[in-house]
C-alpha positions as CSV (number, residue, x, y, z in Angstrom):
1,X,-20.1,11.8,24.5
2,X,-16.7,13.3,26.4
3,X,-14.7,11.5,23.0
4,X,-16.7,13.8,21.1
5,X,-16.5,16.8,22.8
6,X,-12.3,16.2,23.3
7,X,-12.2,15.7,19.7
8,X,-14.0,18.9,19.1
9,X,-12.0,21.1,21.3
10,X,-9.0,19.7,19.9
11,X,-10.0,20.3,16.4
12,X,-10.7,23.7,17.1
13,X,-7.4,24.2,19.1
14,X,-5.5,23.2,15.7
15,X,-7.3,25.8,13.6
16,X,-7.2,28.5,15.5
17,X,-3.6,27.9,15.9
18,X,-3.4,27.7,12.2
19,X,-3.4,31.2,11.4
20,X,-1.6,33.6,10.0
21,X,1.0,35.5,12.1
22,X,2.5,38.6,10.7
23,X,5.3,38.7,13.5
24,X,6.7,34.9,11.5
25,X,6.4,36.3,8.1
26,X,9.4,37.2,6.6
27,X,10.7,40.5,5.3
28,X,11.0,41.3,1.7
29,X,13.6,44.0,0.3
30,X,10.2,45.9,-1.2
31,X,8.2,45.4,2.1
32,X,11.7,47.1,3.8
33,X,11.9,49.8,1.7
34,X,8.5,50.6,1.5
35,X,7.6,50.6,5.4
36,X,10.9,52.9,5.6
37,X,10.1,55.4,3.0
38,X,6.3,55.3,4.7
39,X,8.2,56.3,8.0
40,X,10.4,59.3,6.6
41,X,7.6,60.4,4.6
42,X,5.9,60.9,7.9
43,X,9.2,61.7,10.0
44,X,10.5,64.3,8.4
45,X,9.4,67.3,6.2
46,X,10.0,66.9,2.6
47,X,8.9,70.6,1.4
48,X,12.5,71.4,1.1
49,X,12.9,68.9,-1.5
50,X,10.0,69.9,-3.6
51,X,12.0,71.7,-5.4
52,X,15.3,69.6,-6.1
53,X,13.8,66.0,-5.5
54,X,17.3,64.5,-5.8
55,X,18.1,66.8,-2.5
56,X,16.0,63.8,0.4
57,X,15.8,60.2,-1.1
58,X,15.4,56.8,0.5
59,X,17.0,53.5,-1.3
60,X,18.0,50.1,-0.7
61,X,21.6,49.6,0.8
62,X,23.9,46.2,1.9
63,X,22.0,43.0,2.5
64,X,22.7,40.7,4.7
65,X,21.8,37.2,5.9
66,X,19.7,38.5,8.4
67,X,19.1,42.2,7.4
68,X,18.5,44.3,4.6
69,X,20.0,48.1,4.6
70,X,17.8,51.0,3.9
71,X,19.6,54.4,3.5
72,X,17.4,57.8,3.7
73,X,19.5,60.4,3.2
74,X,18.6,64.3,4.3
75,X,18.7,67.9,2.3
76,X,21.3,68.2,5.3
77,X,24.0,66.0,4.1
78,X,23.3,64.0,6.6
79,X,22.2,60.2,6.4
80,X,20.0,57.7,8.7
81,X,20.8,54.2,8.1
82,X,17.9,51.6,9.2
83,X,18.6,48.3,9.7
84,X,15.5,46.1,8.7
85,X,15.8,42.3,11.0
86,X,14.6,40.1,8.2
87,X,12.8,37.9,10.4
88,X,11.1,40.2,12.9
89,X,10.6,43.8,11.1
90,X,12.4,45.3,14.0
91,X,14.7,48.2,12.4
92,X,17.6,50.0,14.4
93,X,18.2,53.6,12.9
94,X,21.6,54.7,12.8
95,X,22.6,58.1,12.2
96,X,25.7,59.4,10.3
97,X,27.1,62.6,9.4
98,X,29.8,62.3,6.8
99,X,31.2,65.3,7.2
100,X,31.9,65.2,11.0
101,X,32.4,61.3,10.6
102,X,30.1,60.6,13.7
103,X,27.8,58.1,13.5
104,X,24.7,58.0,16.2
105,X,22.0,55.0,17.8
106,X,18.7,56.8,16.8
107,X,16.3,54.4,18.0
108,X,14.4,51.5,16.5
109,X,10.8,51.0,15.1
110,X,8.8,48.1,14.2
111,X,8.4,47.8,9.9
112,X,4.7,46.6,10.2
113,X,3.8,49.6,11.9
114,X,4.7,51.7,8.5
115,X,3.8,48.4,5.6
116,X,0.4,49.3,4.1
């Protein structure tokens, strides 16, 4: 009777460590651009772009081995770069002001929170 119930507890061990863990998944260039475009979306105010679109955009930059490069750029001139780790989801934000030439840390966020 013990055999059985070992066997059992160990069978359920390996499923239940068979699932799906979104921290091991891998990061897509479209799951990097969309979880950053969900964050400035909700970061920053758009209004003043409603009527010049072209004035606020995010899009892909660089890739990497290990990180892909998403650029959101401001109605200010003014650009945040976000560095998406491939593996993890963990972005550092980076800003940079071209016409000053000074680049910033501006934090880091976690993709997953902002992928639908």
């Amino acid at each position: 009777m013990k055999q059985i119930t070992y066997l059992f507890v160990i069978t359920a061990l390996l499923l239940c460590s068979c699932g799906t863990d979104t921290s091991k998944r891998e990061i897509t260039a479209e799951m990097a651009l969309e979880g950053v475009s969900n964050y400035c979306h909700s970061a920053y105010d758009w209004s003043v772009a409603d009527g010049n679109p072209s004035m606020m955009y995010v899009e892909m930059g660089e890739e990497t081995d290990s990180a892909y490069q998403v650029v959101f750029r401001s109605y200010t001139g003014a650009f945040v770069n976000f560095y998406v780790d491939k593996a993890s989801g963990t972005t550092r934000m980076e800003d940079f002001v071209p016409a000053l030439n000074i680049k910033s840390d501006a934090g880091k966020i976690e993709l997953f929170d902002y992928i639908k």
